[in-house]
PyMOL Python script that loads the backbone (N, CA, C, O; Angstrom):
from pymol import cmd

cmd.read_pdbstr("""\
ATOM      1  N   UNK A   1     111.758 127.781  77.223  1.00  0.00           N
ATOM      2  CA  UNK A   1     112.718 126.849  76.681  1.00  0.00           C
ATOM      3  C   UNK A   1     112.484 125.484  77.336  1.00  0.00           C
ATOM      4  O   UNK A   1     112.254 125.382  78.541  1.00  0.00           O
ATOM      5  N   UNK A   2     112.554 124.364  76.441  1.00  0.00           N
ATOM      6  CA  UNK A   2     112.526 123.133  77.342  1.00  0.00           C
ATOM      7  C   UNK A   2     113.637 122.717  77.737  1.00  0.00           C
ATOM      8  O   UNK A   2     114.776 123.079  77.446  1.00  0.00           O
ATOM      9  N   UNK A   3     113.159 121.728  78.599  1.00  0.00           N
ATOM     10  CA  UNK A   3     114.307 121.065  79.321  1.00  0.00           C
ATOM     11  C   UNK A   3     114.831 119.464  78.653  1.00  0.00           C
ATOM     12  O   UNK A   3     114.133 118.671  78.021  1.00  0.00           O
ATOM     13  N   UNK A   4     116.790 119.285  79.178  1.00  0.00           N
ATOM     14  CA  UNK A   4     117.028 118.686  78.387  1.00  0.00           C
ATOM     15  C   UNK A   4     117.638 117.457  79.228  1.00  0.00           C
ATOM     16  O   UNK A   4     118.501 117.644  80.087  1.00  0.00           O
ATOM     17  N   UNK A   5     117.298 116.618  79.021  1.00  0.00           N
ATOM     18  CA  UNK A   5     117.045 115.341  80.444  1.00  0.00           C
ATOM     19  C   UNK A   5     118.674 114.694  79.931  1.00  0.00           C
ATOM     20  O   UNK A   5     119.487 114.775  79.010  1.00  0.00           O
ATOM     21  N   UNK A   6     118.430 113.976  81.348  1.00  0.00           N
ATOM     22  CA  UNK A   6     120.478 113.253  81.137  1.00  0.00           C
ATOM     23  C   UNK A   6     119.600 111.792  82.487  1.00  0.00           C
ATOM     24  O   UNK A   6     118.684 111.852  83.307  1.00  0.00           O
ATOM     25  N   UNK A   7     120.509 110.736  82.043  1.00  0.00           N
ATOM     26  CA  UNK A   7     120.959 110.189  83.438  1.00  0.00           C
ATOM     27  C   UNK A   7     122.040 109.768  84.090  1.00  0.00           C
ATOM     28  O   UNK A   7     122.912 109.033  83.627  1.00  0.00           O
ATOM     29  N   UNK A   8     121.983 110.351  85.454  1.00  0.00           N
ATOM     30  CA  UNK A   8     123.356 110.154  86.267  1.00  0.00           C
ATOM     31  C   UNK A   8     123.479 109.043  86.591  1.00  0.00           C
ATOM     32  O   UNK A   8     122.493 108.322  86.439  1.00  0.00           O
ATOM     33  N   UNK A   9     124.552 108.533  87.085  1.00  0.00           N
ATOM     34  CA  UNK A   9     124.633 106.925  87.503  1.00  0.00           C
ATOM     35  C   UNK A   9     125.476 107.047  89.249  1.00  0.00           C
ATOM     36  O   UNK A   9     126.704 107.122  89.279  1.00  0.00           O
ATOM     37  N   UNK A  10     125.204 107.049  89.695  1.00  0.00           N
ATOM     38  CA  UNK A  10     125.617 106.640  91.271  1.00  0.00           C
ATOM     39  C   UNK A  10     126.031 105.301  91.789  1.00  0.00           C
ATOM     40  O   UNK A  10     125.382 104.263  91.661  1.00  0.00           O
ATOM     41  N   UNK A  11     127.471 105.473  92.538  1.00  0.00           N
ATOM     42  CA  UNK A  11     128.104 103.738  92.573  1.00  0.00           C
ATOM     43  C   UNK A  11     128.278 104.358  94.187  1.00  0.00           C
ATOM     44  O   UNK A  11     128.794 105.461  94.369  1.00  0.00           O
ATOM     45  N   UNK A  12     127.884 103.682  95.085  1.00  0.00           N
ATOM     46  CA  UNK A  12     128.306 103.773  96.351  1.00  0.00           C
ATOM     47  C   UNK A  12     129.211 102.475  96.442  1.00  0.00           C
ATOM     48  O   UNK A  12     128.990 101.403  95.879  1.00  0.00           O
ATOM     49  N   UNK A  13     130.570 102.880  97.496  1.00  0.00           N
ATOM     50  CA  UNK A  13     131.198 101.144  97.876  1.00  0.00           C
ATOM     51  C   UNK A  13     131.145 101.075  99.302  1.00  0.00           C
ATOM     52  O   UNK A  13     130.913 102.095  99.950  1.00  0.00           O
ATOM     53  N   UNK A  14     131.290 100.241  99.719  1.00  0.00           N
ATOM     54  CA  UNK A  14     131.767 100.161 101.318  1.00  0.00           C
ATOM     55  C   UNK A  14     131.735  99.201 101.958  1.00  0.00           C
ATOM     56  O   UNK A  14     131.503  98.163 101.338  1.00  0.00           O
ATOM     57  N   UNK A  15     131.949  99.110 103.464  1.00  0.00           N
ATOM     58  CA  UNK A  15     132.613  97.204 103.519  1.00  0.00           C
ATOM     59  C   UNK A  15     132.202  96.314 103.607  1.00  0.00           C
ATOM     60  O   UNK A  15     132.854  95.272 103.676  1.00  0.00           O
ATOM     61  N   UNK A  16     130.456  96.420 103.652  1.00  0.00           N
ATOM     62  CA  UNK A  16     129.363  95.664 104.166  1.00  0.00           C
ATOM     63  C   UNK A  16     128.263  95.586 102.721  1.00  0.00           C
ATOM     64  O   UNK A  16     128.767  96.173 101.763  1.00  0.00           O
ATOM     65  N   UNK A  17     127.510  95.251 102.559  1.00  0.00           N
ATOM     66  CA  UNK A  17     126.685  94.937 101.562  1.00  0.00           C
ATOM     67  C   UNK A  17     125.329  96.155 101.864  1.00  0.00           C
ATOM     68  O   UNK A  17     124.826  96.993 101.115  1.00  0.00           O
ATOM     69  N   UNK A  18     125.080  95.824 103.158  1.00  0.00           N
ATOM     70  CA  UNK A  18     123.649  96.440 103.123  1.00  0.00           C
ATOM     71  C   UNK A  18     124.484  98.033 103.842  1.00  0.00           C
ATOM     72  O   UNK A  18     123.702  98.944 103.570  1.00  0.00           O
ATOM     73  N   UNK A  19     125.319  98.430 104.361  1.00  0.00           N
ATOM     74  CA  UNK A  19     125.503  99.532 104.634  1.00  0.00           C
ATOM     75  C   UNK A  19     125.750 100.659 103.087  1.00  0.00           C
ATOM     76  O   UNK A  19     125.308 101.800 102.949  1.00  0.00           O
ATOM     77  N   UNK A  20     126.475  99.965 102.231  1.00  0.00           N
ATOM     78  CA  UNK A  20     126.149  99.997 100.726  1.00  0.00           C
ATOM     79  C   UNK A  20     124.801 100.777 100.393  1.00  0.00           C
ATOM     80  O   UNK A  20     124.468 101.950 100.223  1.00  0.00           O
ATOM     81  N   UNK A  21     124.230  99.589 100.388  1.00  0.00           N
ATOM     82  CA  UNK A  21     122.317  99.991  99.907  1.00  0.00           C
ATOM     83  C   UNK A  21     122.053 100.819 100.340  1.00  0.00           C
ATOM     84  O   UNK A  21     121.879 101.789  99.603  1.00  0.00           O
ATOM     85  N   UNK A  22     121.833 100.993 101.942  1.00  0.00           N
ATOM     86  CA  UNK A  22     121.615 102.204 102.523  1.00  0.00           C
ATOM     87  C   UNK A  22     122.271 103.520 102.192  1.00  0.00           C
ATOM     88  O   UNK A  22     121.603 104.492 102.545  1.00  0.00           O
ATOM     89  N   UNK A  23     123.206 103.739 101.708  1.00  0.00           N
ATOM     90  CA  UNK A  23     123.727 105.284 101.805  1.00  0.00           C
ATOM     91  C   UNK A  23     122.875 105.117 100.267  1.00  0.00           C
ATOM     92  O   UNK A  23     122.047 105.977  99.968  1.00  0.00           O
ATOM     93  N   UNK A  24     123.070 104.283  99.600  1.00  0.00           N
ATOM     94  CA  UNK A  24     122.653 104.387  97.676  1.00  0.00           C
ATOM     95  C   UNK A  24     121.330 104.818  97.977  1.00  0.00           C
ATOM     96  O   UNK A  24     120.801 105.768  97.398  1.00  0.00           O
ATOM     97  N   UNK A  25     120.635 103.961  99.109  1.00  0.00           N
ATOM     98  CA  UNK A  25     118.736 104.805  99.151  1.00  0.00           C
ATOM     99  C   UNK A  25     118.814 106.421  99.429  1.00  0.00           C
ATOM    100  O   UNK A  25     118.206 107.406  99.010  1.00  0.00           O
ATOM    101  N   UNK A  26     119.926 106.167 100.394  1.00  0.00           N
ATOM    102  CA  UNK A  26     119.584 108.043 101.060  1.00  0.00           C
ATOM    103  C   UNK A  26     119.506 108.932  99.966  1.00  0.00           C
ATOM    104  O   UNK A  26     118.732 109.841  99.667  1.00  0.00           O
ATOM    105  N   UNK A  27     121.150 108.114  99.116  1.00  0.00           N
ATOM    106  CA  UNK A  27     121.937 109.610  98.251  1.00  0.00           C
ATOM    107  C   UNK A  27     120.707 109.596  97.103  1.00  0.00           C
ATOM    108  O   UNK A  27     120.368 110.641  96.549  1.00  0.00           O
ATOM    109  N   UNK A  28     120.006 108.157  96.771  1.00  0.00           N
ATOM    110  CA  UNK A  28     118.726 108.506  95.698  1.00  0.00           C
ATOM    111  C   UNK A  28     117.990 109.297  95.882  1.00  0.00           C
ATOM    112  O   UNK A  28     117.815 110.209  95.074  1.00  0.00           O
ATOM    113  N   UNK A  29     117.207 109.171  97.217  1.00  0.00           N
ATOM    114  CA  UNK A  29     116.089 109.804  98.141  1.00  0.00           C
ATOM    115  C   UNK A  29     116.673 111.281  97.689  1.00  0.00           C
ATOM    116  O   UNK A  29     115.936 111.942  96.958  1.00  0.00           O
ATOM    117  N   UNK A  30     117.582 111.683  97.963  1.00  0.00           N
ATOM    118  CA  UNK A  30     118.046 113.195  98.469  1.00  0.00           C
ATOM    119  C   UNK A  30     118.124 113.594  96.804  1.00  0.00           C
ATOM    120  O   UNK A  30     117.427 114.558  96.486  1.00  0.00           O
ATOM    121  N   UNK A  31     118.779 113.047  95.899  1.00  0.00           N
ATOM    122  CA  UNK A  31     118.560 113.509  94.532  1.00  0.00           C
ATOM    123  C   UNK A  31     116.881 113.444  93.950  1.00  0.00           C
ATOM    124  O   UNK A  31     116.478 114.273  93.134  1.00  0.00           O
ATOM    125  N   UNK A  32     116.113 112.488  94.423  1.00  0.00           N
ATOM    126  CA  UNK A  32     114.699 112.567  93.501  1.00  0.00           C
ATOM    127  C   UNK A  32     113.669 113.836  94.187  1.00  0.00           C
ATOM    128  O   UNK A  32     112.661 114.198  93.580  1.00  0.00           O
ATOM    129  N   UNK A  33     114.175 114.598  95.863  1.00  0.00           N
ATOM    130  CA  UNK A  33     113.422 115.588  96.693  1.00  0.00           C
ATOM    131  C   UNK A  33     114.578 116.979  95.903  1.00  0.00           C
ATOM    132  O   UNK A  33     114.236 118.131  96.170  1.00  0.00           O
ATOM    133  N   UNK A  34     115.552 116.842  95.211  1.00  0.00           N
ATOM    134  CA  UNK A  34     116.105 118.029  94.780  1.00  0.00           C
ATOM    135  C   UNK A  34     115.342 118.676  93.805  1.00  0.00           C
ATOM    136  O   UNK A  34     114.719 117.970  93.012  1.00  0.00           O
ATOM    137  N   UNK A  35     115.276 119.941  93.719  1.00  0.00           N
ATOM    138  CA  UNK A  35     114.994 121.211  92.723  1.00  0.00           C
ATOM    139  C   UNK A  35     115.674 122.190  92.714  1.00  0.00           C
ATOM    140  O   UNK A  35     116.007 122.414  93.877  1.00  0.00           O
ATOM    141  N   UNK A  36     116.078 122.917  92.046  1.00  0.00           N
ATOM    142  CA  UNK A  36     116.845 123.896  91.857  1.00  0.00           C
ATOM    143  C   UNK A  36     116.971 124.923  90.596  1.00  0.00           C
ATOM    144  O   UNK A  36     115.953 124.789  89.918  1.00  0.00           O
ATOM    145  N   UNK A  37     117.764 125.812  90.081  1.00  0.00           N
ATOM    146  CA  UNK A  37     117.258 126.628  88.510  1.00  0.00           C
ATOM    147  C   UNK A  37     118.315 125.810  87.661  1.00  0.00           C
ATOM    148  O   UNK A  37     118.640 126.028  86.494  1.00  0.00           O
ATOM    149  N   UNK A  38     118.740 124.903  88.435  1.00  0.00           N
ATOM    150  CA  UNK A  38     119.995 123.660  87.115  1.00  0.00           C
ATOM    151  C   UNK A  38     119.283 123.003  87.047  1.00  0.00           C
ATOM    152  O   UNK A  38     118.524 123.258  86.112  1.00  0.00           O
ATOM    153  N   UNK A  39     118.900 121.680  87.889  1.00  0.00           N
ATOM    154  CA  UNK A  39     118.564 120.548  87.923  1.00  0.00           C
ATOM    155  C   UNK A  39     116.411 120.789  88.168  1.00  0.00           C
ATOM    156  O   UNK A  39     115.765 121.016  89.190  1.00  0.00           O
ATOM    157  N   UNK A  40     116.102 120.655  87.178  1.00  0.00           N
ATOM    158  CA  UNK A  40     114.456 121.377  87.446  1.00  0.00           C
ATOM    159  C   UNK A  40     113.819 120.080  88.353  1.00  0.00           C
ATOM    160  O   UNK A  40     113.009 120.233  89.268  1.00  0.00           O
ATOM    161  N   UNK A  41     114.274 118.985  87.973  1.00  0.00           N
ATOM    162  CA  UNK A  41     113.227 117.878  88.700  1.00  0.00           C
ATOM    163  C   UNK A  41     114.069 116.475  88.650  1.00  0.00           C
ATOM    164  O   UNK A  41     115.014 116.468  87.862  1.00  0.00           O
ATOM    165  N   UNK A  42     113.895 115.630  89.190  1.00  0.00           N
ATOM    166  CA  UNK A  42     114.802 114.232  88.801  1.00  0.00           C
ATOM    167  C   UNK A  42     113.401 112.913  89.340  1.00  0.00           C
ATOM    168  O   UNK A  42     112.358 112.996  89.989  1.00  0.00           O
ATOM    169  N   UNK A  43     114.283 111.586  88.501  1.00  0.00           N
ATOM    170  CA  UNK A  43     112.504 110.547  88.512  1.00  0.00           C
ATOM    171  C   UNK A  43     113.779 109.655  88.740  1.00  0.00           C
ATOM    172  O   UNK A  43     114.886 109.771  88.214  1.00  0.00           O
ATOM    173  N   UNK A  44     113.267 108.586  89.806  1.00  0.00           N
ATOM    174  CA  UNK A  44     114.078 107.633  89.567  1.00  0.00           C
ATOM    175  C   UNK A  44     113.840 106.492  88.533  1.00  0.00           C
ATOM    176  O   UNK A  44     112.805 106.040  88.043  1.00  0.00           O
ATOM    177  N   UNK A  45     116.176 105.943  88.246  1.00  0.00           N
ATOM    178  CA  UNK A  45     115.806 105.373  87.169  1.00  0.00           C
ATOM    179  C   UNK A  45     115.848 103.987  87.259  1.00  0.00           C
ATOM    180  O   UNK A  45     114.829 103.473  86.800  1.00  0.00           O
ATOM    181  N   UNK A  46     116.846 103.032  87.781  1.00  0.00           N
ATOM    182  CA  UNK A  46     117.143 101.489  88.280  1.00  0.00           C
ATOM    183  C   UNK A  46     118.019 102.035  89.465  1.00  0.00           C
ATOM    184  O   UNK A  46     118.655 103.045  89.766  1.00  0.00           O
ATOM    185  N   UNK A  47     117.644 100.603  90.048  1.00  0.00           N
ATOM    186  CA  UNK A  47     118.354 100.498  91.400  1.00  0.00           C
ATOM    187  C   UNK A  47     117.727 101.079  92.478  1.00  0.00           C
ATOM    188  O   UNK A  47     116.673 101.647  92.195  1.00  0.00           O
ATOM    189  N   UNK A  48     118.195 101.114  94.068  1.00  0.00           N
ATOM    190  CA  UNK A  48     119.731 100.545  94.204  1.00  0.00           C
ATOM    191  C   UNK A  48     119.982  99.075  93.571  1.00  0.00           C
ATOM    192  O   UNK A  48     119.032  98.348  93.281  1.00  0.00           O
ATOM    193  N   UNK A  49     121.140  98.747  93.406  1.00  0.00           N
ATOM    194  CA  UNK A  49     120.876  97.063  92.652  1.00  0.00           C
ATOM    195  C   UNK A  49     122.532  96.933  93.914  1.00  0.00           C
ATOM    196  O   UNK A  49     123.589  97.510  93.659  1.00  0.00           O
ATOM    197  N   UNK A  50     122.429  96.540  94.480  1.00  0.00           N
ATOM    198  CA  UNK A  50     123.923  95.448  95.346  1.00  0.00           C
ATOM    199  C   UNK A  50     124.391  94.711  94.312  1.00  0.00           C
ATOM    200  O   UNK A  50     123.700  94.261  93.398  1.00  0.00           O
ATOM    201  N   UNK A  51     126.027  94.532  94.502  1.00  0.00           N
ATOM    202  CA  UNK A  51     126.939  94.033  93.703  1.00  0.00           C
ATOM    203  C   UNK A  51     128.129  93.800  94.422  1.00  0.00           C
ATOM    204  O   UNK A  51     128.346  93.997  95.618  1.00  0.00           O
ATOM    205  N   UNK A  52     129.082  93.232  93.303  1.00  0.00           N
ATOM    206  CA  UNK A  52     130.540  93.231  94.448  1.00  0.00           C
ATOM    207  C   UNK A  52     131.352  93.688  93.121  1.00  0.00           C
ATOM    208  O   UNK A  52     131.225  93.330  91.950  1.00  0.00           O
ATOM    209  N   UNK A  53     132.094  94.466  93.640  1.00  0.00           N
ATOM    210  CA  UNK A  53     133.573  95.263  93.146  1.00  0.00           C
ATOM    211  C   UNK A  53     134.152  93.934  92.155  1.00  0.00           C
ATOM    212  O   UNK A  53     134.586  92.961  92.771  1.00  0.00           O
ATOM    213  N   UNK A  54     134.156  93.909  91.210  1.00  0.00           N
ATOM    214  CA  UNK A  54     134.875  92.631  90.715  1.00  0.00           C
ATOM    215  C   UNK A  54     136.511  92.593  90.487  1.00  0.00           C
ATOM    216  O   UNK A  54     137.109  91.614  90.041  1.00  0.00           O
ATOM    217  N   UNK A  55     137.219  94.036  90.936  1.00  0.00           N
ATOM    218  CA  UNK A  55     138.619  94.527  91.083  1.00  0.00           C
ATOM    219  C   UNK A  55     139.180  94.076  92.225  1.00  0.00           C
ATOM    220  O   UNK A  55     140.109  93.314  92.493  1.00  0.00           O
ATOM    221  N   UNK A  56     138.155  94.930  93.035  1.00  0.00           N
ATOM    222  CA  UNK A  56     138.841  95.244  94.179  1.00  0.00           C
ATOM    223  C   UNK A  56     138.062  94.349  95.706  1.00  0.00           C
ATOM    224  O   UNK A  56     138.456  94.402  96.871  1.00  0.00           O
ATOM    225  N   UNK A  57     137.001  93.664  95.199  1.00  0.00           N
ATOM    226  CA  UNK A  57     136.065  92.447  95.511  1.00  0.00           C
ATOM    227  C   UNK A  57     135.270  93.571  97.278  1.00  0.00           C
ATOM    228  O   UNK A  57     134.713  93.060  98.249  1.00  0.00           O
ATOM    229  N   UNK A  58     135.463  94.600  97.119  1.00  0.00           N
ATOM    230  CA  UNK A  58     134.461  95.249  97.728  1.00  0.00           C
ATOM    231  C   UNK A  58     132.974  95.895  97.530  1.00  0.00           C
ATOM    232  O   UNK A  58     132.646  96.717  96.675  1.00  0.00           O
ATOM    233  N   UNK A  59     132.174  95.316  98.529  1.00  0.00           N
ATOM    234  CA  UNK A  59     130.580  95.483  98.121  1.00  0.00           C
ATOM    235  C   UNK A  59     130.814  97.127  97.682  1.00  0.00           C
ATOM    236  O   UNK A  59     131.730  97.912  97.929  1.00  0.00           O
ATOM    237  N   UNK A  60     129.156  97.298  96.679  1.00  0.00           N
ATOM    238  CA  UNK A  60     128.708  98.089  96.514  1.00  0.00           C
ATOM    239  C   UNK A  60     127.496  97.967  96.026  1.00  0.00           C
ATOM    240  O   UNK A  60     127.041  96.886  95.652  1.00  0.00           O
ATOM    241  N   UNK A  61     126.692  99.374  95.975  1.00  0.00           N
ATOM    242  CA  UNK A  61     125.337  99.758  95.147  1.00  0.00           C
ATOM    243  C   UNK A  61     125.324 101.027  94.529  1.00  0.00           C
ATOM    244  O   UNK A  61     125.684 102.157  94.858  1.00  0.00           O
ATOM    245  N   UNK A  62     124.860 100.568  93.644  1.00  0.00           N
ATOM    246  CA  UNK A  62     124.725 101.601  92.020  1.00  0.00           C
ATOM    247  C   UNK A  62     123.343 101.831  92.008  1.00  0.00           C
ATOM    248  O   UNK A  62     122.700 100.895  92.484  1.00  0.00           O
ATOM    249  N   UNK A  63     122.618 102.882  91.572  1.00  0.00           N
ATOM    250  CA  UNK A  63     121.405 103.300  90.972  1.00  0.00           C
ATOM    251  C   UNK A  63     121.634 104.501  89.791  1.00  0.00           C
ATOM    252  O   UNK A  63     122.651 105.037  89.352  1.00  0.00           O
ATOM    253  N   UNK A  64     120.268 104.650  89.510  1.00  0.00           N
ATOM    254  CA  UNK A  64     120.747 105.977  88.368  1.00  0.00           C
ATOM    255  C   UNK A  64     119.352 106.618  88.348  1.00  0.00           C
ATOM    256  O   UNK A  64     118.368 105.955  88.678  1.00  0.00           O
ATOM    257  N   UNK A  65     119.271 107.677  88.032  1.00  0.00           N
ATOM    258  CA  UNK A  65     118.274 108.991  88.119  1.00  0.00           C
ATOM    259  C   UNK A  65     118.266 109.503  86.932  1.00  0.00           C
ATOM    260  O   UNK A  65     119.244 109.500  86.185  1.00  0.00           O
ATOM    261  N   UNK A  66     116.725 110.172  86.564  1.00  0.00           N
ATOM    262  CA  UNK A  66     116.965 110.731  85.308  1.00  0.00           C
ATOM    263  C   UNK A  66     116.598 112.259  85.314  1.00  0.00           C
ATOM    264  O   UNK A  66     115.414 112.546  85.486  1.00  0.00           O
ATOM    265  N   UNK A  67     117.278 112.998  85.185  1.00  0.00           N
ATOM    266  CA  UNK A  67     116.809 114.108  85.673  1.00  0.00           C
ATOM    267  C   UNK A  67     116.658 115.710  84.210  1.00  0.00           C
ATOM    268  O   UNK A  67     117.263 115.939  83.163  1.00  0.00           O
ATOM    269  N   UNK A  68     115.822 116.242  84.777  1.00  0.00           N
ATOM    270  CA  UNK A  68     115.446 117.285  84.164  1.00  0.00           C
ATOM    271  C   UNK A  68     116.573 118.800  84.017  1.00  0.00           C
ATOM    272  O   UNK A  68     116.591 119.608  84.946  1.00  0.00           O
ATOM    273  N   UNK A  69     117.154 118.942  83.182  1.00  0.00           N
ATOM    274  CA  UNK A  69     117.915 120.459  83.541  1.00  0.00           C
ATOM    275  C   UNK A  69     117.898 121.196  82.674  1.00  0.00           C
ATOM    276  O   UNK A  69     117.840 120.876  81.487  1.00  0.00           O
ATOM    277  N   UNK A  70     117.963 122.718  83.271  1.00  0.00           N
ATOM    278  CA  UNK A  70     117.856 124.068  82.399  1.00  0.00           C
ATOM    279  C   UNK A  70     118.985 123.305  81.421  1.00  0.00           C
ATOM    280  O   UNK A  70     119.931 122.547  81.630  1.00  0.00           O
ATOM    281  N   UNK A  71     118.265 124.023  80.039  1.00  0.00           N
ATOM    282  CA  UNK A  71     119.740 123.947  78.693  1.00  0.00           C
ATOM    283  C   UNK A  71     120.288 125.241  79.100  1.00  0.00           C
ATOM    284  O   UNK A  71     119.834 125.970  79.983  1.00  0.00           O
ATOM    285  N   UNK A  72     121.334 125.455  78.349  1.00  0.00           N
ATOM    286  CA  UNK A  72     122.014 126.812  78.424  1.00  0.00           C
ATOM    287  C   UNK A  72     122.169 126.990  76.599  1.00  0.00           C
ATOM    288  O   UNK A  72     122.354 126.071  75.801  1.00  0.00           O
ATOM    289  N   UNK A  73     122.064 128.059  76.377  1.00  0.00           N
ATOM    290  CA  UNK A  73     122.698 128.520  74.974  1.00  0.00           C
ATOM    291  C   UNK A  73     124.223 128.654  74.816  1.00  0.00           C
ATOM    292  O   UNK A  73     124.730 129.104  75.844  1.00  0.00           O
ATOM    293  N   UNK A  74     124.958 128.440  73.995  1.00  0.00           N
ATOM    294  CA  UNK A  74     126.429 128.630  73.686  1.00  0.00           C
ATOM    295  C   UNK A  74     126.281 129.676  72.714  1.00  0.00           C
ATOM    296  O   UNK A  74     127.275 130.159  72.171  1.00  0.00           O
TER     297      UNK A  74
END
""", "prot")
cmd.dss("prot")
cmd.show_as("cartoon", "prot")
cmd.util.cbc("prot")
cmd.orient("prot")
C-alpha cells in the first residue's frame, strides 16, 4: 500500500527570538531523524522562519515538515 503524505506546521514561542529558533531547529531535527509504522519518513519543508506574535507581541519560530504515513483503511 502506498503512503499518504500530509504537512505538519510547528509554531514554537518564547521570550527571546533566538531561544525560539533554537528549540524550532531541535523539535525539526528530532521530527526529520523520526521513523516509525505511523509516520514512515518526514523531509523538511520551510523554516525555521523567526517572527513576532502579532497578538500577543511575543517572539516565535514556525517551520513545517512533510511527512510520509501508513494510510489506514476505514
Amino acid at each position: 500500500m502506498a503512503n499518504s503524505r500530509c504537512t505538519l506546521r510547528v509554531t514554537v514561542w518564547h521570550t527571546a527570538p533566538d531561544p525560539a529558533w533554537d528549540l524550532a531547529v531541535l523539535c525539526q531535527g528530532l521530527l526529520i531523524v523520526h521513523s516509525g509504522p505511523v509516520i514512515r519518513g518526514v523531509r523538511p519543508g520551510t523554516g525555521p522562519l523567526p517572527a513576532r506574535d502579532p497578538v500577543s507581541g511575543v517572539d516565535l519560530s514556525t517551520f513545517t515538515v512533510l511527512a510520509n504515513v501508513r494510510p489506514v483503511l476505514l
